[in-house]
Each structure stands twice: as structure tokens, then as C-alpha cells.
C-alpha positions as a printed NumPy array, in Angstrom:
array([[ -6.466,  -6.592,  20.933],
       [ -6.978,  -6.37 ,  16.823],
       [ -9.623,  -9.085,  17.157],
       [-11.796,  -6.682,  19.923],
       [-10.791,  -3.23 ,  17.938],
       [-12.123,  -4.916,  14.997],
       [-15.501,  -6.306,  16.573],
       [-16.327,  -2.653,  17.538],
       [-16.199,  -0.431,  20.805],
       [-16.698,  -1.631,  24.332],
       [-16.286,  -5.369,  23.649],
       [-13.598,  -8.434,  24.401],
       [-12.071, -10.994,  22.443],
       [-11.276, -14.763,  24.136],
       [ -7.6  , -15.751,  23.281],
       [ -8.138, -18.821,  20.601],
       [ -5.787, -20.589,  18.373],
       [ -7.683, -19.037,  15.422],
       [ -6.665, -15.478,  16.779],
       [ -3.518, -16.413,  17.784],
       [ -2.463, -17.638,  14.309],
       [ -4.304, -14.165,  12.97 ],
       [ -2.104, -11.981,  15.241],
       [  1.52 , -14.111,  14.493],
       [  0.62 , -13.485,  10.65 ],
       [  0.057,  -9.857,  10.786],
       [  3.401,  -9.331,  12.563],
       [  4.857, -11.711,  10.233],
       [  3.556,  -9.171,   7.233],
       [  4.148,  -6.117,   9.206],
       [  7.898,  -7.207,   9.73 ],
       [  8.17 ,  -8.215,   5.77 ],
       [  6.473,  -5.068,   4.874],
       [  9.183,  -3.089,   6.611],
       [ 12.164,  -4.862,   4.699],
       [ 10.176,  -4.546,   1.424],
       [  9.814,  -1.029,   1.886],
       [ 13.463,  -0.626,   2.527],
       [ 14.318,  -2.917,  -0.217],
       [ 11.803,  -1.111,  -2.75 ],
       [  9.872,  -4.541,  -3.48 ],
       [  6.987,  -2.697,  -4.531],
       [  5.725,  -1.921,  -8.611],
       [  4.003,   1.161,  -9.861],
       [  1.84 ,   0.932, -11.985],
       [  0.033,   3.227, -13.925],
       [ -3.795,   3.288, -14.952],
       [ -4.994,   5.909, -17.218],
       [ -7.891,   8.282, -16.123],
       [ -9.691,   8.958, -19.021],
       [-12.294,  11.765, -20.328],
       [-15.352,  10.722, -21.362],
       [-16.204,  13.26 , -23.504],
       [-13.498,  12.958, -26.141],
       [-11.1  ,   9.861, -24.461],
       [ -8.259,  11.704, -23.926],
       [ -6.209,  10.584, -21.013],
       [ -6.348,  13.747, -18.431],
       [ -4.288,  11.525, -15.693],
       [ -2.886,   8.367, -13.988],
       [ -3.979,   6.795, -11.003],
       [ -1.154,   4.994,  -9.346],
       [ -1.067,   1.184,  -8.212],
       [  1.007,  -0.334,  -5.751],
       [  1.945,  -3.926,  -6.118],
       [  3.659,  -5.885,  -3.635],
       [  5.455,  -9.683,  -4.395],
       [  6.747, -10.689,  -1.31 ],
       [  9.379, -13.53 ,  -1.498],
       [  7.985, -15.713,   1.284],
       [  4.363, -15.376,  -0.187],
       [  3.878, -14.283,  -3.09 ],
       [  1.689, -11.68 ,  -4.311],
       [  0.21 ,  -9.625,  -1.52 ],
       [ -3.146,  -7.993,  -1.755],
       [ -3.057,  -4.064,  -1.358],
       [ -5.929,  -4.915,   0.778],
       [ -3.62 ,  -6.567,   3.287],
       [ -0.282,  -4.778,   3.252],
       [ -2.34 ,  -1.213,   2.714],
       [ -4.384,  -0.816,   6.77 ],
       [ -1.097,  -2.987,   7.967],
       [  1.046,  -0.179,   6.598],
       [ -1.622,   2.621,   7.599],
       [ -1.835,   1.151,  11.329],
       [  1.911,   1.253,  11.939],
       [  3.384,   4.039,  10.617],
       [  5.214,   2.896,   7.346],
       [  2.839,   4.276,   4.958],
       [  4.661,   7.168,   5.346],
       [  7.81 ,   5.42 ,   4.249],
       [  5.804,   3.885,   1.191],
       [  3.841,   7.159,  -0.029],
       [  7.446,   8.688,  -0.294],
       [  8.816,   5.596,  -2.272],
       [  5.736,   6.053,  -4.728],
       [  6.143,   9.803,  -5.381],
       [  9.887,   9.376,  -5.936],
       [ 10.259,   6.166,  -7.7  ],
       [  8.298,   7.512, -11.117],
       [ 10.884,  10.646, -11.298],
       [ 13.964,   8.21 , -10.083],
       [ 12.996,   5.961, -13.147],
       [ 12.619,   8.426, -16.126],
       [ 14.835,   9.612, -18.704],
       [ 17.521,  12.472, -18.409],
       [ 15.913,  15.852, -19.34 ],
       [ 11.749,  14.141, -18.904],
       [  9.814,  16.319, -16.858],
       [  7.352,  14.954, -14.313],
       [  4.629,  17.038, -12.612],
       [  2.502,  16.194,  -9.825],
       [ -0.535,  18.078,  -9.416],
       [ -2.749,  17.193,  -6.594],
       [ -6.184,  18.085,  -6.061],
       [ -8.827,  17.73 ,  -3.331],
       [-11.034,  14.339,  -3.907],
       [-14.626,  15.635,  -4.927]])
């Protein structure tokens, strides 16, 4: 079903060994992603947005990492649409907007400001 979603509208995919071993990955990943979300597995990390008229940092942009146990480093690229396409990126957007506030000091403010994408 991925493979023919994935090719486009109105077409079919033939049931392979190739796809098969595609499909029993992704569930592998999806099931791993929904223990590492619940185990926080993920890292933050911060990268500067900076002004280019004077450099002065006006922001962050914040990266998610994922090191999975079984395989190592996973691309954002991977876990990201696998996360988007069942549901636990809600689960993971909360964990990112908490976790900087749930790691600072007693008494540091934090502010979140968003704004629309132009």
C-alpha cells in the first residue's frame, strides 16, 4: 500500500521481497519510534538564527536527533514522515516544546514566540 501511495494516484504495486523487507522495516521504526518517544530518546539541539545586518542572534531553530539503540543514529528524514503518517508527531512536538523549559535553571525564563513562515 506505501509502495502504490508513493508511486502516485491511480496505480498498483506487485508484492516483492524488496517491498516486503521495505514495509517490515518501517513498522520496525514506527514501533521503536513509539518507545523512544515515551522514553525521551530524542536531543535538542539548538542552531542559532542569525541577523545579517549586524550578527546578532535574533533566534534558535530547533533540531531533533534521534539514536536509536538497535540502529544507531536515525535520519530526521526517516523517523520525521514515519512520525507525521501515524500520529506520534503529536507526541514528539510536545516533548520538544517542553523538554527546553524541563531542562533549565530555577528562576530562567523561556519564551516561545511563534510566527507565521514567510
Amino acid at each position: 500500500m506505501y509502495e502504490a501511495k508513493e508511486s502516485g494516484r491511480a496505480t498498483y504495486a506487485l508484492y516483492t521481497p524488496a517491498v516486503a523487507r521495505r514495509v517490515d522495516l518501517r513498522l520496525r521504526l514506527e514501533q521503536r519510534l513509539r518507545k523512544a518517544i515515551e522514553s525521551r530518546e530524542f536531543m535538542l539541539y539548538f542552531q542559532p538564527t542569525v541577523s545579517l545586518g549586524d550578527g546578532a542572534i535574533v533566534g534558535a531553530e530547533v533540531l531533533v536527533r534521534w539514536t536509536d539503540a538497535e540502529v544507531g543514529e536515525v535520519s530526521p528524514a526517516e523517523f520525521i514522515p514515519i512520525a507525521e503518517e501515524s500520529g506520534l508527531v503529536i507526541g514528539l512536538g510536545e516533548w520538544v516544546l517542553r523538554e527546553p523549559a524541563r531542562r533549565g535553571r530555577p528562576g530562567e525564563r523561556w519564551a516561545c514566540r511563534f510566527r507565521p513562515w514567510r
